[in-house]
TORVO-52967 format. One line per 10 residues: their letters; for each residue x, y, z of C-alpha. Coordinates in steps of 0.02 Angstrom, whole numbers, always signed. Example, Ala and Ser with C-alpha at 12.3 -4.5 7.8 and 13.67 -1.06 7.14 Angstrom:
<pts>
as = +615:-225:+390  +684:-53:+357
</pts>
This chain:
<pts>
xxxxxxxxxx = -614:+6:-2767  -686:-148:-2875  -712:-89:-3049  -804:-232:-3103  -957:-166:-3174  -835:-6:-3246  -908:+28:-3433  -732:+6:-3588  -711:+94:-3743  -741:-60:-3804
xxxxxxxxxx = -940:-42:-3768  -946:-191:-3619  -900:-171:-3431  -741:-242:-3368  -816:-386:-3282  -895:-426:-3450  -723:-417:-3525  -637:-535:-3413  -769:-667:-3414  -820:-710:-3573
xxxxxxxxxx = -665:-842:-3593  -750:-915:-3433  -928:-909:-3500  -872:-964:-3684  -787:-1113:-3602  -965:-1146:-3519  -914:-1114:-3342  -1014:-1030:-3211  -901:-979:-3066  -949:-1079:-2908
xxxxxxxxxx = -966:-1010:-2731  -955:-1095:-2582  -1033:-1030:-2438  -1017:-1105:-2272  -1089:-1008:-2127  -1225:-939:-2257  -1372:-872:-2123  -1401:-708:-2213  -1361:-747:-2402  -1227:-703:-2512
xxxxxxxxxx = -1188:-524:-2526  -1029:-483:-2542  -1008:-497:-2729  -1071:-365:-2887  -1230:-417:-2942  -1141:-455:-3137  -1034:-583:-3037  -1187:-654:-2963  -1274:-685:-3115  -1156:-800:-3200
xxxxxxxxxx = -1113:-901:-3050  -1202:-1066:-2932  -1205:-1032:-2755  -1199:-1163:-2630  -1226:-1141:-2473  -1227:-1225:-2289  -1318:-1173:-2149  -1343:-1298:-1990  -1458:-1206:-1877  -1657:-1254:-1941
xxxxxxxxxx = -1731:-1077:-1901  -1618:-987:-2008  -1601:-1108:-2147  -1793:-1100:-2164  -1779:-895:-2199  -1620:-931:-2307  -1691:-1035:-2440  -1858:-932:-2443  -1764:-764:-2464  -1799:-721:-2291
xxxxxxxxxx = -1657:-666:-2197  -1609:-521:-2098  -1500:-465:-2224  -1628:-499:-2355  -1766:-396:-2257  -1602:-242:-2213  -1596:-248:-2418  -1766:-220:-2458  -1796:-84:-2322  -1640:+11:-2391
xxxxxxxxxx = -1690:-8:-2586  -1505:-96:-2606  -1496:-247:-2759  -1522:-415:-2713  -1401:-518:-2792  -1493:-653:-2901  -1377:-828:-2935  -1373:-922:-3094  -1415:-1046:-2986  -1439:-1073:-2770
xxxxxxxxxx = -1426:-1209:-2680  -1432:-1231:-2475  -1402:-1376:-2358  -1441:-1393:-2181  -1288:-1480:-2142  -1132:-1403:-2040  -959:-1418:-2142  -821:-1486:-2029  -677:-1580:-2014  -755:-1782:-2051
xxxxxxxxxx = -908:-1824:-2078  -998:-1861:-1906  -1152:-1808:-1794  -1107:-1652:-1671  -1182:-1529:-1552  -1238:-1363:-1641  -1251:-1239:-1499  -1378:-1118:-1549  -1372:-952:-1442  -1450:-789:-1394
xxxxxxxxxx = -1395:-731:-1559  -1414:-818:-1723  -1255:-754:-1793  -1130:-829:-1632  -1207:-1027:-1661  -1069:-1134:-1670  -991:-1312:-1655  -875:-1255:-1547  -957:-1270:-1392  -998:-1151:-1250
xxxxxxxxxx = -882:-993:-1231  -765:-973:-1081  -833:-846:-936  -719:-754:-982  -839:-689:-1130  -943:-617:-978  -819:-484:-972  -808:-416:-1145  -941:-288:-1205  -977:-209:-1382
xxxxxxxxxx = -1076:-46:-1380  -1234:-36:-1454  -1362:+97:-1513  -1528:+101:-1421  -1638:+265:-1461  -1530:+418:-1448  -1408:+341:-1305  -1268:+208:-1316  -1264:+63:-1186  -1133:-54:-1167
xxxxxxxxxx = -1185:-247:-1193  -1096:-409:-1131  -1037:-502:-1296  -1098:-640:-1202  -1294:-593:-1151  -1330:-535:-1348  -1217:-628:-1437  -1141:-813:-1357  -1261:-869:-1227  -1318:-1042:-1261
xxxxxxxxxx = -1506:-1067:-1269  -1525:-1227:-1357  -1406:-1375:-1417  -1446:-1477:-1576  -1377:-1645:-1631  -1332:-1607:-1820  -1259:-1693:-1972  -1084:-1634:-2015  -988:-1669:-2172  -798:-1601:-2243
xxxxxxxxxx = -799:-1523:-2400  -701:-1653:-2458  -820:-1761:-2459  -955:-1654:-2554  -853:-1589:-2684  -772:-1711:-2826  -600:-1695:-2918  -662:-1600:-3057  -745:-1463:-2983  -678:-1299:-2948
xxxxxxxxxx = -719:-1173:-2818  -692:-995:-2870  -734:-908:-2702  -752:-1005:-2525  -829:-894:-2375  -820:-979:-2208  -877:-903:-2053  -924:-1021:-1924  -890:-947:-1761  -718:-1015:-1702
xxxxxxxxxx = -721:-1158:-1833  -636:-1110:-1975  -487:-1212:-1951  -594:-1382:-1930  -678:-1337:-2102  -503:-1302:-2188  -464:-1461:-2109  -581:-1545:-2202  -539:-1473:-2352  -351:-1543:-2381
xxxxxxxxxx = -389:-1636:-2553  -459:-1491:-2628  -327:-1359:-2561  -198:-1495:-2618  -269:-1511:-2806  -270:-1312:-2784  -474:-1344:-2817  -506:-1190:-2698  -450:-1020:-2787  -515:-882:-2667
xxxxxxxxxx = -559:-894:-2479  -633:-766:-2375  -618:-837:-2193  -688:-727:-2011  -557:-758:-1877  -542:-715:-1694  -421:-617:-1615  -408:-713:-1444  -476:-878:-1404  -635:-883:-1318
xxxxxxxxxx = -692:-1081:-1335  -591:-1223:-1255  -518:-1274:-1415  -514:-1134:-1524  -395:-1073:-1667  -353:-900:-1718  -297:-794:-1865  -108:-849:-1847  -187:-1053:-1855  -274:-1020:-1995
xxxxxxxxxx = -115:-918:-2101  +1:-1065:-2043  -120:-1194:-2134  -174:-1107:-2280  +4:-1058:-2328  +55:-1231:-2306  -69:-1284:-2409  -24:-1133:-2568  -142:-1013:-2517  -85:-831:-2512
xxxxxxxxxx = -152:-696:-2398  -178:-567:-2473  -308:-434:-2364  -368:-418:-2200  -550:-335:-2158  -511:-267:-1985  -684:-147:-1983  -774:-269:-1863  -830:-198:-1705  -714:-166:-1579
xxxxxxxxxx = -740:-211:-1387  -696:-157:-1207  -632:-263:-1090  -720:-240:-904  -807:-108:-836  -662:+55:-877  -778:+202:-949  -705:+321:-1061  -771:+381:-1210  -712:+290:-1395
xxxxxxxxxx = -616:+427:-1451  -490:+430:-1306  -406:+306:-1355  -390:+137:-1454  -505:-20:-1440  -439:-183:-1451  -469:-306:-1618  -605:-428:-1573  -629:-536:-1755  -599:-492:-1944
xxxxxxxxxx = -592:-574:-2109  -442:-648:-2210  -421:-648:-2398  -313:-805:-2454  -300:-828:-2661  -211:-980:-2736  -26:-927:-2750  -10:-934:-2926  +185:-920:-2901  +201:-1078:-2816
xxxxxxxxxx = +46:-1168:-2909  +29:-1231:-3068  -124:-1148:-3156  -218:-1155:-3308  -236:-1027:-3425  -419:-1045:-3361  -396:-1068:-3173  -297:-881:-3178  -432:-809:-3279  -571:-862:-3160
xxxxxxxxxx = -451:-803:-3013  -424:-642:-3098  -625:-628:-3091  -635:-671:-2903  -522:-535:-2882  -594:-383:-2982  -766:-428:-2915  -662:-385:-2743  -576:-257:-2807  -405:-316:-2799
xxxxxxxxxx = -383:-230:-2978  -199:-231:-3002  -163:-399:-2951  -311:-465:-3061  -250:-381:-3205  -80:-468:-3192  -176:-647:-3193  -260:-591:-3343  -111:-539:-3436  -19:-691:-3378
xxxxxxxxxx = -183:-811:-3433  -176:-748:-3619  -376:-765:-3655  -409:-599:-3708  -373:-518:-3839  -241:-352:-3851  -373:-227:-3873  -468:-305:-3743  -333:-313:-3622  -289:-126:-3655
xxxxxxxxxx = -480:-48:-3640  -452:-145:-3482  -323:-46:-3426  -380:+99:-3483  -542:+94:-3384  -456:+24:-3216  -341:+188:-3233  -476:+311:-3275  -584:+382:-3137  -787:+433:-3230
xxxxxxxxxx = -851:+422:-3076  -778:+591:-3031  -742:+733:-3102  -608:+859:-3044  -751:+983:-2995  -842:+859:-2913  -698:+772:-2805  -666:+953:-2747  -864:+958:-2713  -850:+803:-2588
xxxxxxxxxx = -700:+876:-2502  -790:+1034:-2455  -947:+945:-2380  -824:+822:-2282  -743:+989:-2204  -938:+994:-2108  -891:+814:-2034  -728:+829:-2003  -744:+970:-1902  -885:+900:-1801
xxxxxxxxxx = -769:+733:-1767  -625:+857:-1677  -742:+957:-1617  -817:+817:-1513  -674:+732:-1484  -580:+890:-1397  -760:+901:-1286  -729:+720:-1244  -549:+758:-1153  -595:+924:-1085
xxxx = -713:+833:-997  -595:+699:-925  -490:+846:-875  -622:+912:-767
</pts>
């Protein structure tokens, strides 16, 4: 659980705590994000505020709603009444990210989340299906017909981060998801991994190859470790798929991994960080809610004071969002759930029994 925005006896949250040696240094974090069609949400809205966003997105119809605050996930956000996180400062480029700079083929398809460099996918995609909700039933959908059909192709600028990022900038927190391309953009990244100029990546990976030339998760673990990157996480809640045209209901059994996301950090055991560069790591991390291991950075990067360091502590260990009445609350209204979930599931088998 991130406890970023977590209030201290010390009157200021925890992310307020950790950041003001960055902020008194004049540094606003700087995020990277390449693949950036619906915006940047994946960090607290405190973390947001303090840092520059930069972002990459190649195909023209969703680059047009992401610098007028028009994406899907923008529109999801304001239907729901969630926070929209608001940047220090934003700014987007219609350029891919790749391996050299050079002019390639952005194949835009049926949906605006699958477009890639990467080319079209193997028929093989033509047998893999997600299940979707439509109205009150649930039909199974080729991958391919929603998701990787080509429509259009698109000659397109490309550039490696390399190129558009100098020696003596840092980037606190990289996302890449670029359909089947990671690799090609870590690629083009080598200077900046090998000045350790990149201290937190967030990278989507596939778990089977499904372009001609296409790296996977083990590709992408090989490289970054070579390169001092530690993973630390894997996301594996994507959605799951079936394979052919078998029909048995979800709960009888296990679907197989289709694509997830990878947390790397800068090993700082086999990297030689500032006092600085750990701090700003340590703030990556918290806003991400790896608490523990943040907490050791900040110790290590000796910017904060001792009392700040303990109310720190403190907090993490405390739990105010729950009382011990009210965690026994939530457990009674799960019992409702949980007993629906076997119930339906023992329906399911009696069913294939008959």
């Amino acid at each position: 659980m991130a406890v970023f925005g977590r209030n201290t006896s010390l009157g200021k949250t925890i992310g307020e705590l950790a950041a003001r040696p960055i902020l008194e240094a004049n540094v606003s974090p700087l995020i990277v994000d390449v693949g950036a069609r619906n915006g940047m949400f994946l960090l607290p809205c405190a973390y947001s505020a303090m840092a520059t966003l930069v972002g990459f997105e190649p195909n023209p119809d969703e680059y047009r709603k992401l610098a007028k605050g028009e994406t899907d996930m923008h529109f999801w956000a304001t239907q729901n009444d969630l926070d929209i996180p608001k940047f220090r400062e934003e700014r987007y480029f219609d350029c891919a990210v790749w391996d050299r700079e050079c002019s390639q083929t952005l194949y835009i398809t049926q949906g605006p989340g699958a477009c890639t460099l990467m080319g079209p996918t193997l028929p093989l995609m033509k047998n893999t299906y997600f299940l979707y909700p439509w109205g009150d039933h649930r039909r199974r959908q080729s991958v391919y017909d929603v998701h990787t059909r080509v429509v259009e192709e698109r000659e397109i600028r490309c550039k490696p981060l390399d190129a558009l990022f100098g020696a003596d900038e840092k980037i606190d927190f990289l996302k890449v998801d670029v359909e089947g391309g990671e690799l090609k953009v870590f690629n083009g990244a080598q200077a900046l991994l090998e000045r350790g100029q990149i201290l937190f990546i967030q990278a989507e990976f596939q778990a089977f190859p499904y372009y001609q030339d296409h790296a996977v998760f083990g590709d992408q673990h090989a490289f970054l470790a070579k390169h001092g990157m530690r993973l630390i996480d894997l996301n594996l809640e994507h959605s799951r798929y079936r394979r052919g045209d078998a029909d048995i209901p979800d709960d009888c059994g296990r679907l197989p991994l289709f694509s997830g996301d990878a947390w790397f950090m800068i090993d700082p055991d086999r990297n030689d960080l500032s006092p600085l560069d750990r701090q700003r790591l340590a703030l990556v991390l918290l806003a991400f809610g790896f608490n523990s291991l943040a907490l050791s950075l900040l110790i290590e990067a000796g910017l904060l004071a001792e009392v700040e360091l303990t109310a720190i502590c403190k907090a993490m260990a405390s739990s105010p969002d729950k009382t011990r009445k009210r965690r026994l609350l939530d457990a009674w209204n799960r019992i409702p759930v949980a007993a629906y979930e076997v119930f339906t599931k023992l329906i399911s088998r009696l069913r294939l029994r008959a």
